[in-house]
DRENPA-3360 file (N, C-alpha, C; in nm, 2 decimals, always signed):
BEGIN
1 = XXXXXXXX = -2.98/+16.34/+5.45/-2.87/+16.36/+5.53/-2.80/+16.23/+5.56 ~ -2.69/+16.21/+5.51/-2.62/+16.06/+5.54/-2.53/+16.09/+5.62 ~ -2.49/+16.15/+5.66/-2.40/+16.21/+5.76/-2.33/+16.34/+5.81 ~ -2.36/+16.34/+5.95/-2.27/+16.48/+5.93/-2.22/+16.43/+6.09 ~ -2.14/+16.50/+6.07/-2.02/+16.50/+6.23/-2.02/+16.61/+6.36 ~ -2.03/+16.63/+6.47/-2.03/+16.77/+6.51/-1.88/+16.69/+6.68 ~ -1.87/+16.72/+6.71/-1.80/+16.71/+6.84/-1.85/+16.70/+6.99 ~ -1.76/+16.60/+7.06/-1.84/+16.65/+7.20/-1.73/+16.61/+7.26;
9 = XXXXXXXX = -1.69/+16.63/+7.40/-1.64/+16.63/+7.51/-1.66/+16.48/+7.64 ~ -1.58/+16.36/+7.61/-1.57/+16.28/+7.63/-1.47/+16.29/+7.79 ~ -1.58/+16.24/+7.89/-1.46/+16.30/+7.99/-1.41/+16.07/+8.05 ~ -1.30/+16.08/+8.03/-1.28/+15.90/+8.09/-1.17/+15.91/+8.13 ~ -1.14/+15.80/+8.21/-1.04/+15.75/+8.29/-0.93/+15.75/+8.14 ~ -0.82/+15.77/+8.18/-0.73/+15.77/+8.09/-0.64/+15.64/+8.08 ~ -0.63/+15.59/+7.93/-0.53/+15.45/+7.90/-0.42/+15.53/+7.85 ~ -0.42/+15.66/+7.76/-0.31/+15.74/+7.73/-0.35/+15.84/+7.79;
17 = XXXXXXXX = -0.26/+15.97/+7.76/-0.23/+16.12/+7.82/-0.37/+16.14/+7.77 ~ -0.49/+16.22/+7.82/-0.54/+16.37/+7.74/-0.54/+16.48/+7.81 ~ -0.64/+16.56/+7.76/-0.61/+16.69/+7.88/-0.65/+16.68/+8.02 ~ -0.63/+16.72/+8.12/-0.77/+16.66/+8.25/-0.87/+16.84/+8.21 ~ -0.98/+16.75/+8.31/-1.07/+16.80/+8.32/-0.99/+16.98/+8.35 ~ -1.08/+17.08/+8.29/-1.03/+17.24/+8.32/-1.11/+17.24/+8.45 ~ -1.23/+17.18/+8.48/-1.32/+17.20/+8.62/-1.42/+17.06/+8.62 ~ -1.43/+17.06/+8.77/-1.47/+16.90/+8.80/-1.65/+16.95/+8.76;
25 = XXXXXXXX = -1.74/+16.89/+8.73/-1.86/+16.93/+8.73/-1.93/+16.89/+8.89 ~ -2.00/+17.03/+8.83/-2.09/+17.05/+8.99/-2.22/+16.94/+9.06 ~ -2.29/+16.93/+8.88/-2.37/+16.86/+8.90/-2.39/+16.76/+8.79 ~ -2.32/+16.62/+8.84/-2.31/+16.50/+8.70/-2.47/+16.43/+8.71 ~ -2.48/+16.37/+8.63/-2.59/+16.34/+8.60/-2.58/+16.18/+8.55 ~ -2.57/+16.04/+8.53/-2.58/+15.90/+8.49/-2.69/+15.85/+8.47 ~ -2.75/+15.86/+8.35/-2.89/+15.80/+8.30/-2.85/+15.64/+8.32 ~ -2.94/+15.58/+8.38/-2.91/+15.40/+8.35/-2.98/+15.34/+8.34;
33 = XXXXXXXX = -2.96/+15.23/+8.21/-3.05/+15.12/+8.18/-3.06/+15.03/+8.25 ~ -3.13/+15.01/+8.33/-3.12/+14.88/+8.43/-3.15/+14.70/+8.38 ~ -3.20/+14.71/+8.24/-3.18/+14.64/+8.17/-3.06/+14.61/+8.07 ~ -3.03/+14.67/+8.03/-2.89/+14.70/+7.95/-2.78/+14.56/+7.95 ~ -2.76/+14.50/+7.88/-2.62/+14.46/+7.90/-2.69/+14.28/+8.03 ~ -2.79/+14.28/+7.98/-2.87/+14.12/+8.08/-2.86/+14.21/+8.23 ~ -2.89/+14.35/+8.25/-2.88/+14.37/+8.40/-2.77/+14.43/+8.42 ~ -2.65/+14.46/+8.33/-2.52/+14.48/+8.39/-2.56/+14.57/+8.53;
41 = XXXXXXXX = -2.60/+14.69/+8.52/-2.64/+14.82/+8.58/-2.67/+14.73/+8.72 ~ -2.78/+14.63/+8.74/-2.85/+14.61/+8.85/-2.74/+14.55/+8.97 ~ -2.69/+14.43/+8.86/-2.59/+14.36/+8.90/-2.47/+14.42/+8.98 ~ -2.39/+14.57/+8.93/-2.30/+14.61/+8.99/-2.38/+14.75/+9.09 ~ -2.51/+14.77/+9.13/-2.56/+14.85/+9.18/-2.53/+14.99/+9.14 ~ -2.50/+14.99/+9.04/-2.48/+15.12/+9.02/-2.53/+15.25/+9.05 ~ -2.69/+15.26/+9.08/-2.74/+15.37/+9.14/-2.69/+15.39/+9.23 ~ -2.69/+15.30/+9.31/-2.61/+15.33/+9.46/-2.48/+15.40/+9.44;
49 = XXXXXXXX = -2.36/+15.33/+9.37/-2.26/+15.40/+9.35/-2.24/+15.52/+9.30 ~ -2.35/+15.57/+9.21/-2.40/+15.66/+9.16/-2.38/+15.77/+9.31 ~ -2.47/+15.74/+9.42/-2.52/+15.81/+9.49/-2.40/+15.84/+9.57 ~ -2.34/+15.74/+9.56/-2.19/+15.72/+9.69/-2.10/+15.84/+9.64 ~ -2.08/+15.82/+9.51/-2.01/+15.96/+9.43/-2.08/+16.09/+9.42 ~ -2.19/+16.11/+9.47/-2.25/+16.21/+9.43/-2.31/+16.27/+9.30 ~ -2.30/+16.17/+9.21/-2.34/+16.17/+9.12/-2.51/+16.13/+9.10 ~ -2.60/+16.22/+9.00/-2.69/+16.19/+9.02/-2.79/+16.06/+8.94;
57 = XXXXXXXX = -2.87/+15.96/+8.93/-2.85/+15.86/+8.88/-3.01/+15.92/+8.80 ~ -3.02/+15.86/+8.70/-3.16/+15.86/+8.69/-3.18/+15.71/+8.60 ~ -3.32/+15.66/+8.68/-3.35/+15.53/+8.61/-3.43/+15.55/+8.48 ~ -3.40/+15.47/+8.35/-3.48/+15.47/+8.23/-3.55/+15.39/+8.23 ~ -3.64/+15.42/+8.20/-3.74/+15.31/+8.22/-3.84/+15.25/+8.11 ~ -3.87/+15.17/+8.08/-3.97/+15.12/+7.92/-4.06/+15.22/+7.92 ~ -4.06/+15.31/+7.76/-4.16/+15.40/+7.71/-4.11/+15.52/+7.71 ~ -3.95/+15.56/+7.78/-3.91/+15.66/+7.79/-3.85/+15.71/+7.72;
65 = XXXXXXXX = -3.80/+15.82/+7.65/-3.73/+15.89/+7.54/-3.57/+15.94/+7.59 ~ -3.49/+15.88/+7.55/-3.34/+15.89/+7.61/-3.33/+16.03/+7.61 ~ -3.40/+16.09/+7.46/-3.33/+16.27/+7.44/-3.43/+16.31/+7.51 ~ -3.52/+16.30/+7.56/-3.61/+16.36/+7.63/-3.51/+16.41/+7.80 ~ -3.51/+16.24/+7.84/-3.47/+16.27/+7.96/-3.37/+16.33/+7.98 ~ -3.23/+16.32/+7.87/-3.10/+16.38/+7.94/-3.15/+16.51/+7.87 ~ -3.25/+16.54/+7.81/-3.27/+16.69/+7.81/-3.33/+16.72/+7.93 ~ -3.42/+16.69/+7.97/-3.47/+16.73/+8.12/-3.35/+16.77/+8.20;
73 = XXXXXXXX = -3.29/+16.63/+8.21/-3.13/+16.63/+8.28/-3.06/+16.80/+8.29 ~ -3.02/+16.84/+8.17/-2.94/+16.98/+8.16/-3.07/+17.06/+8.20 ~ -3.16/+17.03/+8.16/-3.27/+17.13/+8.22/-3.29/+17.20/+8.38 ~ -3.30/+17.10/+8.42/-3.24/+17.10/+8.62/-3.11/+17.08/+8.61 ~ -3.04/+17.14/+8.51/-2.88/+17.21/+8.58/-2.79/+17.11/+8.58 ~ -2.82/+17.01/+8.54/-2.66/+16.90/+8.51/-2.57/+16.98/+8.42 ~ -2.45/+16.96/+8.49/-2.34/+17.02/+8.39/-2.22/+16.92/+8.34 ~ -2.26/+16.77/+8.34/-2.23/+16.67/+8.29/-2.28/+16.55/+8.25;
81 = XXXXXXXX = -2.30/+16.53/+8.16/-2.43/+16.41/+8.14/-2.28/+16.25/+8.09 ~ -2.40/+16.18/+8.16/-2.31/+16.00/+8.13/-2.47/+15.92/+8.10 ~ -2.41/+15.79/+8.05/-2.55/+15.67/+8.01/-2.43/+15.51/+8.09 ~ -2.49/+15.51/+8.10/-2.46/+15.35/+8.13/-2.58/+15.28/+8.09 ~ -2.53/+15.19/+7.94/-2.63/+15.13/+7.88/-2.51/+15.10/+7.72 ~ -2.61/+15.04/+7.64/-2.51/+14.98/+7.56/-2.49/+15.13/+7.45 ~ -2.45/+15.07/+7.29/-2.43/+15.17/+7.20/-2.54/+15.31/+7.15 ~ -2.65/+15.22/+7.16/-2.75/+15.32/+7.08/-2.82/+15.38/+7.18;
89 = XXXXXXXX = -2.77/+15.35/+7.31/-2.78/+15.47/+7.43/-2.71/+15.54/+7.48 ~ -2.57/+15.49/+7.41/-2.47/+15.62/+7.43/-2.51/+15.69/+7.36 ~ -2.55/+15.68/+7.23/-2.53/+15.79/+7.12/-2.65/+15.88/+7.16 ~ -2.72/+15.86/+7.18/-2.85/+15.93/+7.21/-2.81/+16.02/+7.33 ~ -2.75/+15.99/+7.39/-2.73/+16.09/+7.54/-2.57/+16.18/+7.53 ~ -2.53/+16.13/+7.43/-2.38/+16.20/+7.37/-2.42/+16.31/+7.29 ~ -2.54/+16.29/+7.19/-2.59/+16.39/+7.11/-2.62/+16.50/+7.21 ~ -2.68/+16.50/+7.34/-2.71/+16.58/+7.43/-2.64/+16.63/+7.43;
97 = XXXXXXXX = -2.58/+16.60/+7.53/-2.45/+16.64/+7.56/-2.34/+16.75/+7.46 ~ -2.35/+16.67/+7.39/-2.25/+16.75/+7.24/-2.37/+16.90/+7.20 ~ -2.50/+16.87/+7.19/-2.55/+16.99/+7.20/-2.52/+17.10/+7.28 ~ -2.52/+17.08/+7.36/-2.51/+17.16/+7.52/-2.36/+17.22/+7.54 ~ -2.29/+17.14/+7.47/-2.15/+17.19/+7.52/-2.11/+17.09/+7.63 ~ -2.17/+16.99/+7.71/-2.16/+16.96/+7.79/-2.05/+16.85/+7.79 ~ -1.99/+16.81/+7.88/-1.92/+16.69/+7.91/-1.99/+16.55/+7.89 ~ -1.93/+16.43/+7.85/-2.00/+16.30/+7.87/-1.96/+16.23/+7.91;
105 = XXXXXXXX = -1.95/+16.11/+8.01/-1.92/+15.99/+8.09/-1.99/+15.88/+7.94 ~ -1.92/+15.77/+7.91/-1.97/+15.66/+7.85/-1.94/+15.53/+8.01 ~ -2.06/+15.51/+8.02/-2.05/+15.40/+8.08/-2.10/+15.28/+8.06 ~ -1.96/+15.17/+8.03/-1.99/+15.03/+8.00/-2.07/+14.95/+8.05 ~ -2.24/+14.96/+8.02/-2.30/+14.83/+8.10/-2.42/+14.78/+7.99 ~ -2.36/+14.84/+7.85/-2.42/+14.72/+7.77/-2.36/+14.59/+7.74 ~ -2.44/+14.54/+7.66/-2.39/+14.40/+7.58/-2.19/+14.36/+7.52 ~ -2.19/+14.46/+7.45/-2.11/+14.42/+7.37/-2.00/+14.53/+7.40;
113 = XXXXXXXX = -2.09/+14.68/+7.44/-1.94/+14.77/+7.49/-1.89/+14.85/+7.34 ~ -1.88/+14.81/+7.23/-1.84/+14.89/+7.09/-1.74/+15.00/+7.12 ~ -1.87/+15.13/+7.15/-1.81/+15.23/+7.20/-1.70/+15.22/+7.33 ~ -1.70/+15.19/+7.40/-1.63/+15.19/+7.55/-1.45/+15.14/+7.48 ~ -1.46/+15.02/+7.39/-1.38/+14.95/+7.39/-1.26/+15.04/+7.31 ~ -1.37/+15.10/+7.20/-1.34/+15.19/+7.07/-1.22/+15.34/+7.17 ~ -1.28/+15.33/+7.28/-1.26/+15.48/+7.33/-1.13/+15.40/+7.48 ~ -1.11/+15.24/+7.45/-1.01/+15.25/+7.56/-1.05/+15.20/+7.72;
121 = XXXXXXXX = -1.19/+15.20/+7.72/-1.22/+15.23/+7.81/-1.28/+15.05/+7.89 ~ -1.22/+15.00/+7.98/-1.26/+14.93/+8.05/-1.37/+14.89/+8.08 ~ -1.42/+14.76/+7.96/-1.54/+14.69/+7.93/-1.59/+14.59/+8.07 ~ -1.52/+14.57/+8.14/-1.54/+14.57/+8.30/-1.54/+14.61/+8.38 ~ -1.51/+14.71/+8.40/-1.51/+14.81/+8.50/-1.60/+14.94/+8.51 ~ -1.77/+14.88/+8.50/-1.85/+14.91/+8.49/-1.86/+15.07/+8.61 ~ -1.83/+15.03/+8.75/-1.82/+15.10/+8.86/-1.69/+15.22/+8.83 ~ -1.58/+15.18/+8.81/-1.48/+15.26/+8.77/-1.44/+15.36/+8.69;
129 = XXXXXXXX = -1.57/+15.33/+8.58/-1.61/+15.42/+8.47/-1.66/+15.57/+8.55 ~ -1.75/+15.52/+8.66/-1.78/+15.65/+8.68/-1.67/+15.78/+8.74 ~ -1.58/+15.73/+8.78/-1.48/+15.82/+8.84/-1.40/+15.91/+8.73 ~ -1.42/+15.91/+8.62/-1.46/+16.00/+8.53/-1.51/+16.14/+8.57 ~ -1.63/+16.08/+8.63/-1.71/+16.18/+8.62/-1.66/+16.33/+8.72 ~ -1.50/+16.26/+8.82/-1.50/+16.36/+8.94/-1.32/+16.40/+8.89 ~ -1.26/+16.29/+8.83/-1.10/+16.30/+8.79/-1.09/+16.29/+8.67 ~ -1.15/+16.25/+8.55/-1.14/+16.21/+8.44/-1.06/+16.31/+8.36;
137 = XXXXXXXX = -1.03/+16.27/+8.24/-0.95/+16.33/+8.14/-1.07/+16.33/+8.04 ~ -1.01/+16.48/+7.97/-1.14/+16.54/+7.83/-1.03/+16.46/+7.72 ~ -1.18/+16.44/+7.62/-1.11/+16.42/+7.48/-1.24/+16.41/+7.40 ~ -1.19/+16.50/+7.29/-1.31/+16.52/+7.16/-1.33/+16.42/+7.09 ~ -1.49/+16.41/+7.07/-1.51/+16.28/+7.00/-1.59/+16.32/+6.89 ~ -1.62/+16.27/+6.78/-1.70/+16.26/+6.67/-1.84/+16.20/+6.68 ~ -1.92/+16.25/+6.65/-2.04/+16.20/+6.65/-2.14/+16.18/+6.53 ~ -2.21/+16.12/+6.49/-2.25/+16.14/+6.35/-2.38/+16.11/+6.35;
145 = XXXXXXXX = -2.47/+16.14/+6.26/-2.63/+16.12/+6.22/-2.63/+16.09/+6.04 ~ -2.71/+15.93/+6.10/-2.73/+15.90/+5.98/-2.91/+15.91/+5.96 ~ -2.96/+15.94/+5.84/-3.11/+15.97/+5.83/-3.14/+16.05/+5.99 ~ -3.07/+16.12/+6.03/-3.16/+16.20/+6.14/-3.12/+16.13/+6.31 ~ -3.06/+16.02/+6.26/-2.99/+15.90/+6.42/-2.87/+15.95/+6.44 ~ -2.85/+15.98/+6.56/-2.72/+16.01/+6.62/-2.65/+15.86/+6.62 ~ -2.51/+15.88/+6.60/-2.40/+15.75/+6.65/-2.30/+15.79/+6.70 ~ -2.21/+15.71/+6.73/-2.14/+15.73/+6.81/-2.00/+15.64/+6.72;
153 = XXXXXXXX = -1.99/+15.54/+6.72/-1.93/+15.42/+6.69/-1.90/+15.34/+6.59 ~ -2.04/+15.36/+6.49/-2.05/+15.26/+6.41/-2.25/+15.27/+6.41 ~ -2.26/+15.25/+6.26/-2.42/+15.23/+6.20/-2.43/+15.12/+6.13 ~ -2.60/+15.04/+6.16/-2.61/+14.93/+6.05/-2.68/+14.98/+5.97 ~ -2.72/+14.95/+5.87/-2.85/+14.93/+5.79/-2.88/+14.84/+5.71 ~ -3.00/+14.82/+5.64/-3.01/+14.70/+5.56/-3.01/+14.60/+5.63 ~ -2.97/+14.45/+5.64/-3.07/+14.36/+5.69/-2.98/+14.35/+5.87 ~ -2.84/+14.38/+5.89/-2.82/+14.37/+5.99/-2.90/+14.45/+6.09;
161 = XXXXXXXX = -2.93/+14.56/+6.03/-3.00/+14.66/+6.10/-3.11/+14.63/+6.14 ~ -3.17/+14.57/+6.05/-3.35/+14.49/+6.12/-3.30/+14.39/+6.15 ~ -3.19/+14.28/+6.17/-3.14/+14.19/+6.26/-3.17/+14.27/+6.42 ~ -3.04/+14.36/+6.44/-3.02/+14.36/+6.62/-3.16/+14.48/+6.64 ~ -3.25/+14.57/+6.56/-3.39/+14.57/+6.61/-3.46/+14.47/+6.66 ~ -3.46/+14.38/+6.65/-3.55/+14.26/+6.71/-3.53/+14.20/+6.81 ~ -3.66/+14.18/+6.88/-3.61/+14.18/+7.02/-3.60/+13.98/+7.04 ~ -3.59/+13.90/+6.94/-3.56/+13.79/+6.94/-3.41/+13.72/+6.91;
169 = XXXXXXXX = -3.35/+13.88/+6.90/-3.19/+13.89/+6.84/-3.15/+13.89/+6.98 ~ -3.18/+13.93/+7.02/-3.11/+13.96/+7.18/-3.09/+13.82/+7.24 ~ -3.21/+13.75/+7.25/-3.17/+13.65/+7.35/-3.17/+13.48/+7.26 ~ -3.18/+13.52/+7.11/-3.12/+13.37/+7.00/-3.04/+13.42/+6.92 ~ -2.90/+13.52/+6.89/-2.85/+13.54/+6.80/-2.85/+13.49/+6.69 ~ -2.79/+13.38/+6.70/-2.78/+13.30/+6.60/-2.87/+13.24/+6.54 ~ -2.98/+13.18/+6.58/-3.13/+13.16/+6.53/-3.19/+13.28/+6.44 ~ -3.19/+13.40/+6.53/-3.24/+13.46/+6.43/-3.21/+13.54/+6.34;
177 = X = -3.06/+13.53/+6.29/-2.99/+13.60/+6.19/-3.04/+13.48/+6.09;
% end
């Protein structure tokens, strides 16, 4: 399987028109990498903001399964799932989502943002992102699976792809390409 496409429901602050939301969700849900992005998450407190909005936060934590959790997530009744974390943790929690029918928040608090930037969406405004989750505008997105990997954005493979797997890429880019 080298690709296939299916749709999901992208709910974000709008740069152009889309539709708004048909109903605000009852119960949102923001998986966060608190590592992600050198800390972005920690740095702007997000959980907290999380909590301020009523939105519900949950921390990820090393050893944990992204589709596991945001499946738990819909399991106890979220009726909108978001990640705040970089690309290959959107895609994993968008695939949810897109299963479910559910709505998705992308929130910017990885590295580089790819997706966020792709979609318009304010690569600084880590906190702002979430208001989405209560005003936002829907819009359909593409999602795709390469060998069985959800994406979102954009895939590597071949040697860049064992490049940003390594966890020595992260903090010497250039050294270790």
């Amino acid at each position: 399987e080298l690709y296939r496409s299916w749709a999901g429901t992208l709910l974000h602050h709008p740069t152009r028109a889309h539709s708004p939301m048909t109903s605000r969700p009852a119960k949102s849900v923001l998986i966060v990498n608190p590592r992600s992005g050198g800390g972005k998450a920690v740095r702007f407190d997000l959980v907290a903001q999380c909590r301020a909005r009523g939105i519900d936060p949950i921390l990820f934590e090393p050893g944990d399964d992204l589709t596991t959790v945001a499946t738990a997530a819909v399991r106890a009744g979220a009726d909108a799932l978001g990640m705040a974390g970089g690309d290959g943790s959107q895609a994993a929690v968008a695939a949810v989502a897109a299963g479910h029918d559910l709505p998705y928040v992308c929130g910017p608090a990885g590295t580089r943002n790819h997706f966020a930037l792709d979609l318009g969406i304010d690569r600084n405004d880590v906190v702002g992102a979430l208001d989405a989750f209560s005003d936002g505008h829907q819009r359909r997105i593409d999602l795709g699976r390469v060998n069985g990997r959800a994406f979102v954005n954009n895939v590597a493979m071949g040697v860049y792809g064992a490049v940003v797997q390594s966890s020595a890429y992260r903090e010497h880019k250039v050294r270790t390409v």
